[in-house]
PDB file of N, CA, C and O in Angstrom, chain B, residues numbered from 101:
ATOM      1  N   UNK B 101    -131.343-182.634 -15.929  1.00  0.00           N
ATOM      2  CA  UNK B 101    -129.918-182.719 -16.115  1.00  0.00           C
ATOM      3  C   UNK B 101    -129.501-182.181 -17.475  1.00  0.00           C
ATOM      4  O   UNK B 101    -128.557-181.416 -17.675  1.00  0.00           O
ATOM      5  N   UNK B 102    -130.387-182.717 -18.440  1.00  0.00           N
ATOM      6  CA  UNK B 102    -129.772-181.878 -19.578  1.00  0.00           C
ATOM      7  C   UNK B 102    -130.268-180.418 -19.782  1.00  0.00           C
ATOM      8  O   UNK B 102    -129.946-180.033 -20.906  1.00  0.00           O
ATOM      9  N   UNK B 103    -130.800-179.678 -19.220  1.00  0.00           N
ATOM     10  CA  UNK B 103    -130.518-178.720 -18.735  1.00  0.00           C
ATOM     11  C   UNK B 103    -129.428-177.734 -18.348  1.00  0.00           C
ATOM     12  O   UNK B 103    -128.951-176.649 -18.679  1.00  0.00           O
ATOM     13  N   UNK B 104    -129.293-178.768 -17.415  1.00  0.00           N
ATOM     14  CA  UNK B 104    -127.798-178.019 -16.623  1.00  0.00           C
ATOM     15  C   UNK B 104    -126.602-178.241 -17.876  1.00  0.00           C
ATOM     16  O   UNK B 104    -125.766-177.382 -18.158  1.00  0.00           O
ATOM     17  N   UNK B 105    -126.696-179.301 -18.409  1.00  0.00           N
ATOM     18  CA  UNK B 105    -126.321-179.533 -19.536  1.00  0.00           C
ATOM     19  C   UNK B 105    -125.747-178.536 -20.465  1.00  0.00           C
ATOM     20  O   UNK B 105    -124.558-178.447 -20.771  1.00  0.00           O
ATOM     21  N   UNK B 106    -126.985-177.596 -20.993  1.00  0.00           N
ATOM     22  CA  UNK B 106    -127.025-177.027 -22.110  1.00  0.00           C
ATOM     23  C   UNK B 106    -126.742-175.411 -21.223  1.00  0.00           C
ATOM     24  O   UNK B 106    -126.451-174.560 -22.064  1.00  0.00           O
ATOM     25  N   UNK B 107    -126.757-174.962 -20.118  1.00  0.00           N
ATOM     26  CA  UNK B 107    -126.554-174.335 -19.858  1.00  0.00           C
ATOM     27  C   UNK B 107    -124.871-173.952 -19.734  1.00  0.00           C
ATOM     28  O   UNK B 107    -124.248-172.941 -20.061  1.00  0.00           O
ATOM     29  N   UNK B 108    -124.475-175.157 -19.150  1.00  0.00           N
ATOM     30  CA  UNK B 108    -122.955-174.682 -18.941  1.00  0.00           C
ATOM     31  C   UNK B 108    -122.175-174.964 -20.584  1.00  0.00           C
ATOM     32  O   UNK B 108    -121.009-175.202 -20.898  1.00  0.00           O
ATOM     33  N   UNK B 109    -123.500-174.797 -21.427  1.00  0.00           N
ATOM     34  CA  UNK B 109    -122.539-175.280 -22.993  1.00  0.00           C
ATOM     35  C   UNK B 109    -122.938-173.907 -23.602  1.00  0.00           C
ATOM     36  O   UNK B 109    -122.526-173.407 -24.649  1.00  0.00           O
ATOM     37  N   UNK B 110    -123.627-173.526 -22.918  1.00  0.00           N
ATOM     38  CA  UNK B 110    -124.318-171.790 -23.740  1.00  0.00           C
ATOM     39  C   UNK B 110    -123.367-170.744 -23.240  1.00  0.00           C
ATOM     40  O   UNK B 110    -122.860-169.907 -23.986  1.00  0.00           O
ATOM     41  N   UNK B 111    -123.074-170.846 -21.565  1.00  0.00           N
ATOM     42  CA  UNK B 111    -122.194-169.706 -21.142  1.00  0.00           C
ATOM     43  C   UNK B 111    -120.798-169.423 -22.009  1.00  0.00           C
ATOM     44  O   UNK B 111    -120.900-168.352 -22.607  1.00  0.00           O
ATOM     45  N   UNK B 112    -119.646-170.023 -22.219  1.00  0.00           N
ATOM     46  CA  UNK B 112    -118.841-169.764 -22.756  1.00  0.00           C
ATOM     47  C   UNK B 112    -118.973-169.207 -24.658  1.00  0.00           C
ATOM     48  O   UNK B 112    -118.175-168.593 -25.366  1.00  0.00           O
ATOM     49  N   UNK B 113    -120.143-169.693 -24.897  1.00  0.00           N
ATOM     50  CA  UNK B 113    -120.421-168.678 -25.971  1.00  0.00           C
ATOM     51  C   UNK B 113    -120.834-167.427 -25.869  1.00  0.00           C
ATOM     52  O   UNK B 113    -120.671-166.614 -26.779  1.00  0.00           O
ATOM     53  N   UNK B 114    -121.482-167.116 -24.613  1.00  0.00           N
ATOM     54  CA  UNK B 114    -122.147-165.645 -24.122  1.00  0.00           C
ATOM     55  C   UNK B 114    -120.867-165.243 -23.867  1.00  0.00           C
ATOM     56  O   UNK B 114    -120.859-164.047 -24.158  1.00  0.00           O
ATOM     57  N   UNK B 115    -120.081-165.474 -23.593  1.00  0.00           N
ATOM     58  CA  UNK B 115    -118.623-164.575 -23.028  1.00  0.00           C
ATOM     59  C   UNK B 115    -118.197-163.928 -24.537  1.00  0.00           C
ATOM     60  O   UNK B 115    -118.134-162.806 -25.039  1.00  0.00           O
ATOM     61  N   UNK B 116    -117.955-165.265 -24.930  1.00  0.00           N
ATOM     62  CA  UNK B 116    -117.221-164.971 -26.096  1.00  0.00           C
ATOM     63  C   UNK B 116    -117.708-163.957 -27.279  1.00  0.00           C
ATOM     64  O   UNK B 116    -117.052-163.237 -28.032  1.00  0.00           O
ATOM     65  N   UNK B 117    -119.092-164.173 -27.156  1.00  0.00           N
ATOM     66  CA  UNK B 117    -120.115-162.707 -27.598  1.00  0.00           C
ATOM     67  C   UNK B 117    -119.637-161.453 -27.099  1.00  0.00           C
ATOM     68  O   UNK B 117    -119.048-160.569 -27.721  1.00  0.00           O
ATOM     69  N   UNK B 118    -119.970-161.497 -25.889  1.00  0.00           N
ATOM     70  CA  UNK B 118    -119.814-159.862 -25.314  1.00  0.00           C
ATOM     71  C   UNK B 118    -118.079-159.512 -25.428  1.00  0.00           C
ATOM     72  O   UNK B 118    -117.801-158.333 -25.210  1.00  0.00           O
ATOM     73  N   UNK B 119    -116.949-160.410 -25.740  1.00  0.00           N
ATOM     74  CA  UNK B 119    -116.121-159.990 -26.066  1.00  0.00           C
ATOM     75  C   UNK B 119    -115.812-159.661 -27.181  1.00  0.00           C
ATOM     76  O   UNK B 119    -114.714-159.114 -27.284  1.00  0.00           O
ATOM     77  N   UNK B 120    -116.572-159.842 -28.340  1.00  0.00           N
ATOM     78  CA  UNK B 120    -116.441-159.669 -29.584  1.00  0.00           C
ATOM     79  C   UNK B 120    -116.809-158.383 -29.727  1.00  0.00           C
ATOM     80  O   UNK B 120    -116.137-157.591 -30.387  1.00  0.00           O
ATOM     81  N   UNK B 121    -117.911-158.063 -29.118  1.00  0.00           N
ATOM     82  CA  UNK B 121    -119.087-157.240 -29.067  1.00  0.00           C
ATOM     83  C   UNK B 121    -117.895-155.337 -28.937  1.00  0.00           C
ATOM     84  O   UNK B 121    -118.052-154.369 -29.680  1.00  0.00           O
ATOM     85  N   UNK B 122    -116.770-155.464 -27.670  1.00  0.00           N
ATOM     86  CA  UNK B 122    -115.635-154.475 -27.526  1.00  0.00           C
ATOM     87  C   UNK B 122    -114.827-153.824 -28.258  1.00  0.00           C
ATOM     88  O   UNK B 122    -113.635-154.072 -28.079  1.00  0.00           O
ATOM     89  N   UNK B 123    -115.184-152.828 -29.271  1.00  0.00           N
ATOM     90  CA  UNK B 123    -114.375-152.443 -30.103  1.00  0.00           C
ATOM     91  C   UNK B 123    -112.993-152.700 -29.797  1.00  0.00           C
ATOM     92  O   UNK B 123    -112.466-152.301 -28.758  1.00  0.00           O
ATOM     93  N   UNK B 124    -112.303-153.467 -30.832  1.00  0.00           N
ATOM     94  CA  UNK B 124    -110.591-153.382 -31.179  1.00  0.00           C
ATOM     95  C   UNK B 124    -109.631-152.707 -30.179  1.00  0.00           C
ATOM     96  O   UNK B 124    -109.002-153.206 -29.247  1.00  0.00           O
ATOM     97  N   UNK B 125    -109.665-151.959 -30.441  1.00  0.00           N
ATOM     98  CA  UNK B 125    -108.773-150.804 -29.845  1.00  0.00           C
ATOM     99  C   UNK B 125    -109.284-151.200 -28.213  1.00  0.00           C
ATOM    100  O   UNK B 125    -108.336-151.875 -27.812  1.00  0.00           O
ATOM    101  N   UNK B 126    -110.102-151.137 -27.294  1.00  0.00           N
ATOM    102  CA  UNK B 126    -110.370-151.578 -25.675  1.00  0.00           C
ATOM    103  C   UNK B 126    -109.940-152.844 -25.519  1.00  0.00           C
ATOM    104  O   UNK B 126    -109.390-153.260 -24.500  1.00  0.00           O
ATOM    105  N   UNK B 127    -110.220-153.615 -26.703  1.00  0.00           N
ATOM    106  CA  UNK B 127    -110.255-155.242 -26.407  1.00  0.00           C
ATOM    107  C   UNK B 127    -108.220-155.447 -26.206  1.00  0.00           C
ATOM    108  O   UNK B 127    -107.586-156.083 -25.364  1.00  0.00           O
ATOM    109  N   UNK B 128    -107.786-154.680 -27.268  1.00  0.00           N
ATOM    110  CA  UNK B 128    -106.014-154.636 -27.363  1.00  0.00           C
ATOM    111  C   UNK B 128    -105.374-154.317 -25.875  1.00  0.00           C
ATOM    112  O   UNK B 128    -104.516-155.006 -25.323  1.00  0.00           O
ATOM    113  N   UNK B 129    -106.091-152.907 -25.257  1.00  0.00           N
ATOM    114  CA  UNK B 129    -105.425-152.364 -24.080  1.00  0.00           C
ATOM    115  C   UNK B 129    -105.812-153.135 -23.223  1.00  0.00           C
ATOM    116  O   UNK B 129    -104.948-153.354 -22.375  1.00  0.00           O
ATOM    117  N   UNK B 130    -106.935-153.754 -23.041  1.00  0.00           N
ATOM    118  CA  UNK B 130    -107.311-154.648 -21.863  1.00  0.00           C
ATOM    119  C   UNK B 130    -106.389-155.745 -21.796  1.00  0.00           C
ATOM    120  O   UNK B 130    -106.069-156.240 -20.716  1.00  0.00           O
ATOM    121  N   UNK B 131    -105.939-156.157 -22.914  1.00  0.00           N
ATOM    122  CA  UNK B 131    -105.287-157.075 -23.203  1.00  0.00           C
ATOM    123  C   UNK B 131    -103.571-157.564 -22.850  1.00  0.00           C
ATOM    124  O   UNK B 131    -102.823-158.500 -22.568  1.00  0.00           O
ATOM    125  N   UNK B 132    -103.713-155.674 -23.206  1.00  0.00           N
ATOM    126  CA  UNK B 132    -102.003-155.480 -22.498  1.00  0.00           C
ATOM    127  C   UNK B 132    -101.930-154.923 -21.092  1.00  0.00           C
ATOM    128  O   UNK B 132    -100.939-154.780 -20.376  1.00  0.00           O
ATOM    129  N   UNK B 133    -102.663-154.760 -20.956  1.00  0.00           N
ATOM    130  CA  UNK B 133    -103.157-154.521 -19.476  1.00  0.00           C
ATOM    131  C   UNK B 133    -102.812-155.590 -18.779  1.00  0.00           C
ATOM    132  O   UNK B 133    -101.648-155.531 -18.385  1.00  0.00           O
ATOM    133  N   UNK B 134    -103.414-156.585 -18.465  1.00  0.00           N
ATOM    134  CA  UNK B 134    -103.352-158.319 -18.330  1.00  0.00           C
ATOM    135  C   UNK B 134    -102.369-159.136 -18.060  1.00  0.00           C
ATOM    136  O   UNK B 134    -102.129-160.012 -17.229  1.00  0.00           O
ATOM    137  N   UNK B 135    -101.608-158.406 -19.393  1.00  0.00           N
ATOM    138  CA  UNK B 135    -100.283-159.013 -19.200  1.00  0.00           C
ATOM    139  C   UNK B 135     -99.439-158.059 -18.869  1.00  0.00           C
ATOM    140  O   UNK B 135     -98.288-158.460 -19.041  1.00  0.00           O
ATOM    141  N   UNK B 136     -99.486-156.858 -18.427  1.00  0.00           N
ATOM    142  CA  UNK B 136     -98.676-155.687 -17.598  1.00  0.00           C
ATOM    143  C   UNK B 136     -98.448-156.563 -16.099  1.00  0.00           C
ATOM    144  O   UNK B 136     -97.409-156.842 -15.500  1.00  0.00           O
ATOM    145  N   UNK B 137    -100.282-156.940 -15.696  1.00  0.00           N
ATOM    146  CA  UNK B 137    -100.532-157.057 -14.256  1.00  0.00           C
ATOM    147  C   UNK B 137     -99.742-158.435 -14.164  1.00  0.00           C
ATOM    148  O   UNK B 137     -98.876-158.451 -13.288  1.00  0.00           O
ATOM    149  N   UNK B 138     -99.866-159.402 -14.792  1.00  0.00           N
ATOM    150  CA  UNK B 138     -99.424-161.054 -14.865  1.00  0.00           C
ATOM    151  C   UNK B 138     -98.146-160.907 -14.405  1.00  0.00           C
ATOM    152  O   UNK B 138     -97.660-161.431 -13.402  1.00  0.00           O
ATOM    153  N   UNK B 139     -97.421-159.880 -15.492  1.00  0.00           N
ATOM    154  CA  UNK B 139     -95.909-159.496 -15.151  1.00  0.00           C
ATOM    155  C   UNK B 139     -95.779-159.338 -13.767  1.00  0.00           C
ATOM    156  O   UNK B 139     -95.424-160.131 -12.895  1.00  0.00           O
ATOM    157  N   UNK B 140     -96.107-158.254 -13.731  1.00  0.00           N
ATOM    158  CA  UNK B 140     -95.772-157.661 -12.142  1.00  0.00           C
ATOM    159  C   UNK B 140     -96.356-158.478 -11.278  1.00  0.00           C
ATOM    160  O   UNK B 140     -95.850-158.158 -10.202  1.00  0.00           O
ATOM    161  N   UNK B 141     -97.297-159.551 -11.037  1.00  0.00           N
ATOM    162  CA  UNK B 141     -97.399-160.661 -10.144  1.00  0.00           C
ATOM    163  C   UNK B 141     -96.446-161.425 -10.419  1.00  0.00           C
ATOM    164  O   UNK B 141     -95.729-161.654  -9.445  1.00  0.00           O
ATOM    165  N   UNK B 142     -96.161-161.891 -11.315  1.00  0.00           N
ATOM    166  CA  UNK B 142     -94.768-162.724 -11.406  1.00  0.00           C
ATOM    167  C   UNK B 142     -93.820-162.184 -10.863  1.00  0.00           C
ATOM    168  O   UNK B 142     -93.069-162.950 -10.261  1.00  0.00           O
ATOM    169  N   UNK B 143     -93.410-160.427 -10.847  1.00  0.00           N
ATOM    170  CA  UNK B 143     -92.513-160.110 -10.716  1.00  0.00           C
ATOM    171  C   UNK B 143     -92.340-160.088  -9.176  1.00  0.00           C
ATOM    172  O   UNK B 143     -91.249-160.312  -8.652  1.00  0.00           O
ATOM    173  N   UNK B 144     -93.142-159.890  -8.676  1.00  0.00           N
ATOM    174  CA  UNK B 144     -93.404-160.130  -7.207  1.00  0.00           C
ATOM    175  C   UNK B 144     -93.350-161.754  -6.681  1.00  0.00           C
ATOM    176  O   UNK B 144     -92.347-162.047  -6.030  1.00  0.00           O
ATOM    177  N   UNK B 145     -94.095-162.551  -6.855  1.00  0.00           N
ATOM    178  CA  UNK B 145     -93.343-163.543  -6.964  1.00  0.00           C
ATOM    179  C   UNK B 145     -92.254-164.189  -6.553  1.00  0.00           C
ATOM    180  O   UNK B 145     -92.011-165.050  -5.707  1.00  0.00           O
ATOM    181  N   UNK B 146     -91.230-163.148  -7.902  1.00  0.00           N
ATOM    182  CA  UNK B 146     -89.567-163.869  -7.799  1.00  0.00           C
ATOM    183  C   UNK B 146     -89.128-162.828  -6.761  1.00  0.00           C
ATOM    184  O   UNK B 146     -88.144-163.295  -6.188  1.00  0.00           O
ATOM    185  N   UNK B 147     -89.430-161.642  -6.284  1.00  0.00           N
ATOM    186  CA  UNK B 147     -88.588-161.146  -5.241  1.00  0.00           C
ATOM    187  C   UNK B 147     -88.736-161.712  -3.688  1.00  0.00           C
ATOM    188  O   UNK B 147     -87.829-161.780  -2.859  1.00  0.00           O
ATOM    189  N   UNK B 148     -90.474-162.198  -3.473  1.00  0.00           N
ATOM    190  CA  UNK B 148     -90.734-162.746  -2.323  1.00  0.00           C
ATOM    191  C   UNK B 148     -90.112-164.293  -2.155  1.00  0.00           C
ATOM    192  O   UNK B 148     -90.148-164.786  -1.028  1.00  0.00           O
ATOM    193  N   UNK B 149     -89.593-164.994  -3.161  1.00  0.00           N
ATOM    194  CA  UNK B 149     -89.393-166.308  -3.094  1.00  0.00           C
ATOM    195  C   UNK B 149     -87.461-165.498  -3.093  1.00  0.00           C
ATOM    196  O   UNK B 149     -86.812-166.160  -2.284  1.00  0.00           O
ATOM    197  N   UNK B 150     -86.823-164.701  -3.551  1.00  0.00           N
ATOM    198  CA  UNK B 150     -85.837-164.276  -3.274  1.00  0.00           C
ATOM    199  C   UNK B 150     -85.477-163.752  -1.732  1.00  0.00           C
ATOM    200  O   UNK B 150     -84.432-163.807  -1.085  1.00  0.00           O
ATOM    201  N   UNK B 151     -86.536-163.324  -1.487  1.00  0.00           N
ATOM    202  CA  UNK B 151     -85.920-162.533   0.135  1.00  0.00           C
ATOM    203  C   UNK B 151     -86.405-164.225   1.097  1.00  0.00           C
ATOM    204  O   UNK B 151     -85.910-164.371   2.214  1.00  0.00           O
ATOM    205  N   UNK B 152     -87.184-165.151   0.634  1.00  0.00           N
ATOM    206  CA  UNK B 152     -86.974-165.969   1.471  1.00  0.00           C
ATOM    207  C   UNK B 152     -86.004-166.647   1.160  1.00  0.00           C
ATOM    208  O   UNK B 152     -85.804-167.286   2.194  1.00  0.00           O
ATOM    209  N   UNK B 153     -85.160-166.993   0.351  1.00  0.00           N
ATOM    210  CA  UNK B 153     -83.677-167.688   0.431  1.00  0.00           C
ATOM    211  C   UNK B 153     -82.471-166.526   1.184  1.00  0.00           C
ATOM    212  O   UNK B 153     -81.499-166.582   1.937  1.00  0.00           O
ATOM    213  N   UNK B 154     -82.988-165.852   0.688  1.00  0.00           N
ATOM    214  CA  UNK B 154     -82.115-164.361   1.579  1.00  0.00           C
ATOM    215  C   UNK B 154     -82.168-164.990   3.419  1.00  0.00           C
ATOM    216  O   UNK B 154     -81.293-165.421   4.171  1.00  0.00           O
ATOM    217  N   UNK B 155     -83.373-164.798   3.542  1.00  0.00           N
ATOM    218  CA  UNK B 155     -84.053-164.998   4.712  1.00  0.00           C
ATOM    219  C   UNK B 155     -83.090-165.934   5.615  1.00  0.00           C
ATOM    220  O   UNK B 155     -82.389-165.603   6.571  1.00  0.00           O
ATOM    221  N   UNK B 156     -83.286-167.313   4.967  1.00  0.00           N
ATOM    222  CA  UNK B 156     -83.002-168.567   5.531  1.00  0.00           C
ATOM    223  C   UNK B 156     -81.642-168.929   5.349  1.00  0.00           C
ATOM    224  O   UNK B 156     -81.211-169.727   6.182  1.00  0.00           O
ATOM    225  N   UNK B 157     -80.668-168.450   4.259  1.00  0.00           N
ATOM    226  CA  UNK B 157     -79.485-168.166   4.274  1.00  0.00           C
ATOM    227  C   UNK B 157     -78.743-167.294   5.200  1.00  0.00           C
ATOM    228  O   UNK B 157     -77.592-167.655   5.447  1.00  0.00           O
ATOM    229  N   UNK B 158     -79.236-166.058   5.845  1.00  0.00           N
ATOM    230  CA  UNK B 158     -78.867-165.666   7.362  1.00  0.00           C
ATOM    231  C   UNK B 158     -78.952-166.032   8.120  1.00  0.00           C
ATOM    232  O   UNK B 158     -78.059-165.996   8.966  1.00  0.00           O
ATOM    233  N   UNK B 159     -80.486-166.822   8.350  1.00  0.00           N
ATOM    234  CA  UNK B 159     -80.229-167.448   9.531  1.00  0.00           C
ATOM    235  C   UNK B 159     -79.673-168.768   9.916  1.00  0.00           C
ATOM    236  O   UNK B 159     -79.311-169.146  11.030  1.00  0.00           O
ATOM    237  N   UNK B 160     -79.675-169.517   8.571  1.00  0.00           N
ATOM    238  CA  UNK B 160     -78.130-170.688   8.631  1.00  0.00           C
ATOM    239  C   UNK B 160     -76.704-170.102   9.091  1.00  0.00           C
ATOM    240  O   UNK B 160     -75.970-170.607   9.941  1.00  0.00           O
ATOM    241  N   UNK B 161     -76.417-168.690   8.198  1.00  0.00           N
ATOM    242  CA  UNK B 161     -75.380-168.408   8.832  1.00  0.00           C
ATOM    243  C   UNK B 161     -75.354-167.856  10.351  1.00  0.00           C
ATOM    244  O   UNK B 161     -74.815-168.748  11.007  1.00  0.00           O
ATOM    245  N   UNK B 162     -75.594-167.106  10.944  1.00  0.00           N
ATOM    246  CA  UNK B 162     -75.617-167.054  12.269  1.00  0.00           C
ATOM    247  C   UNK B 162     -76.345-168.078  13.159  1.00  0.00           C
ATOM    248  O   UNK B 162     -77.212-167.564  13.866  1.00  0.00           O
ATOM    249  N   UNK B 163     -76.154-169.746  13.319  1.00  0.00           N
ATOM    250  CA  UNK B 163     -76.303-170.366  13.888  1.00  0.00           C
ATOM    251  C   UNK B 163     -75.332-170.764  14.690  1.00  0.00           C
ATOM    252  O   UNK B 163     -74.252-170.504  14.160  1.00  0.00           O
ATOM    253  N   UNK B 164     -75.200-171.309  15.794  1.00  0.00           N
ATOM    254  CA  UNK B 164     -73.726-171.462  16.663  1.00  0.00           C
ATOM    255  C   UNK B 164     -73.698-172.941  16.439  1.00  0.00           C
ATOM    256  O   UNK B 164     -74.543-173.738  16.031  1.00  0.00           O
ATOM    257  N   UNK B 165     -72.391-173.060  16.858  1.00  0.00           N
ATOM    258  CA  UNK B 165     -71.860-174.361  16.795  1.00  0.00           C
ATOM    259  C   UNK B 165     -72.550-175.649  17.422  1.00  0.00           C
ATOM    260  O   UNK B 165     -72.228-176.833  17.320  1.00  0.00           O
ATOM    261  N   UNK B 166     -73.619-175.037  18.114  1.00  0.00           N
ATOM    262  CA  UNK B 166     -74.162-176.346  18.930  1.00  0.00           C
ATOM    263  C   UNK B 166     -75.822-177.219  18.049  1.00  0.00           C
ATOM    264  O   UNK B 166     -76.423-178.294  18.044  1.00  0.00           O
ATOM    265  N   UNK B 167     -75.899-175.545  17.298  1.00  0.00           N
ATOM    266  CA  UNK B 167     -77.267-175.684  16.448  1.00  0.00           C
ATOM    267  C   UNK B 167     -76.635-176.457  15.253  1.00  0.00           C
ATOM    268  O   UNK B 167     -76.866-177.647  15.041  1.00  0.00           O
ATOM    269  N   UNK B 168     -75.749-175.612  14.425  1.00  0.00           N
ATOM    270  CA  UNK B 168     -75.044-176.991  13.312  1.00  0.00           C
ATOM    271  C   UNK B 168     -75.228-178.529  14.094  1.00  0.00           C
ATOM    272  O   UNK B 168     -76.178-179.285  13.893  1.00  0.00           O
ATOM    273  N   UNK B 169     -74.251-178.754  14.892  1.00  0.00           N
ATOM    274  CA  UNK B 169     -74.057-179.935  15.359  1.00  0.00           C
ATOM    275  C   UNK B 169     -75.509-180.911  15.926  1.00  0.00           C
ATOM    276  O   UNK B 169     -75.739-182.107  15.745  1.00  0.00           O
ATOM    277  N   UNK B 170     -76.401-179.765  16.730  1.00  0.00           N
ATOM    278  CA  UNK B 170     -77.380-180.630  16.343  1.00  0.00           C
ATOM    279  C   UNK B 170     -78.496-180.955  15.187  1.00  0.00           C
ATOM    280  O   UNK B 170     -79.277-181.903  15.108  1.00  0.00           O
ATOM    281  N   UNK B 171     -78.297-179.845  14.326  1.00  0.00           N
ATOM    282  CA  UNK B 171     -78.816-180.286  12.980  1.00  0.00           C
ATOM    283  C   UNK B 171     -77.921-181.201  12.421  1.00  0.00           C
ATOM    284  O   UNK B 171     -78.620-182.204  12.271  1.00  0.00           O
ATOM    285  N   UNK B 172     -76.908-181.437  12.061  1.00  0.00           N
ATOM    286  CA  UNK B 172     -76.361-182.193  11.055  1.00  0.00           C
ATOM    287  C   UNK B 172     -75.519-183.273  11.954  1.00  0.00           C
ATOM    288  O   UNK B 172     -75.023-184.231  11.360  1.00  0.00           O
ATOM    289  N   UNK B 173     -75.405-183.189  12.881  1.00  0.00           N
ATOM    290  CA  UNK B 173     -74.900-184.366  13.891  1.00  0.00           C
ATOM    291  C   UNK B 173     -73.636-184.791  13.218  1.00  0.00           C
ATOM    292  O   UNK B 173     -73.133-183.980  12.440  1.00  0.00           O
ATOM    293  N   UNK B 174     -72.885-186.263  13.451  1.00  0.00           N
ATOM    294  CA  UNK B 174     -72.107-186.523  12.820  1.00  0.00           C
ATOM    295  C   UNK B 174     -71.860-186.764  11.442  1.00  0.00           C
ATOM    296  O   UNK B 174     -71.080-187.665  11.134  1.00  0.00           O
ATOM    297  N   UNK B 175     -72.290-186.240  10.778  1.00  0.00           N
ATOM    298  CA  UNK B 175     -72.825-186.206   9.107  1.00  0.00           C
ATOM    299  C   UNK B 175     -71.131-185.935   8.238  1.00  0.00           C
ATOM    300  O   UNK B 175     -70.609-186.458   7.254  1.00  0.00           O
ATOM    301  N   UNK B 176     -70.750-184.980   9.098  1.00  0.00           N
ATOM    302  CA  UNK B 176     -69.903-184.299   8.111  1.00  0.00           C
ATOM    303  C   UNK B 176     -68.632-185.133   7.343  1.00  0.00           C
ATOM    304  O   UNK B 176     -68.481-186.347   7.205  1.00  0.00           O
ATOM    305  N   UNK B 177     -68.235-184.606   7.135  1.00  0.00           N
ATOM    306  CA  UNK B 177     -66.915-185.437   6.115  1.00  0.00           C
ATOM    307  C   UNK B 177     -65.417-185.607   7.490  1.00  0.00           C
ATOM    308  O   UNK B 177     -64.866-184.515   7.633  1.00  0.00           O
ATOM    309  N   UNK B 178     -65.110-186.166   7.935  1.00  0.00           N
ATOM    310  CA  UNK B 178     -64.065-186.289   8.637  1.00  0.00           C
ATOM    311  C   UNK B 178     -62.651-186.729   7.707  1.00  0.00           C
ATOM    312  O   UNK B 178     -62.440-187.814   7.164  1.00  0.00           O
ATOM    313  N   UNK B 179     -61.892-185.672   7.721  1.00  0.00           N
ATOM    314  CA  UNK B 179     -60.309-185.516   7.344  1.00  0.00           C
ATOM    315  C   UNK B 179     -58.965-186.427   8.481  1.00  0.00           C
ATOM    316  O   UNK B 179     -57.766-186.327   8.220  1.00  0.00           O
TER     317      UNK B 179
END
């Protein structure tokens, strides 16, 4: 066990070696690289979580009067 121990306490220093190890200048672009890609997953993201309110906002609106009524039943505000 202490073994396994000392092993998973050695790896994160071996990383951190061979990243040191990357001249400056690769280690920077990789870097902005990273966060180019992060962006643009985020940015994707907010358009797919956008076209599904898009989505579900059409099809609330073109529901007929019988689908309201049985979704929301007598709920509504009576005047």
């Amino acid at each position: 066990m202490a073994k396994k121990k000392a092993a998973k306490q050695n790896a994160p220093k071996k990383k951190e070696e061979a990243s040191s190890q990357l001249p400056e200048d690769i280690l920077a672009k990789l870097q902005a690289t990273k966060k180019e890609l992060l962006k643009e997953e985020q940015q994707r993201q907010d358009e797919i979580e956008a076209q599904r309110v898009f989505e579900r906002q059409q099809r609330e609106k073109n529901l007929s009067f019988e689908e309201l009524l049985e979704r929301h039943g007598d709920k509504g505000n009576k005047y």
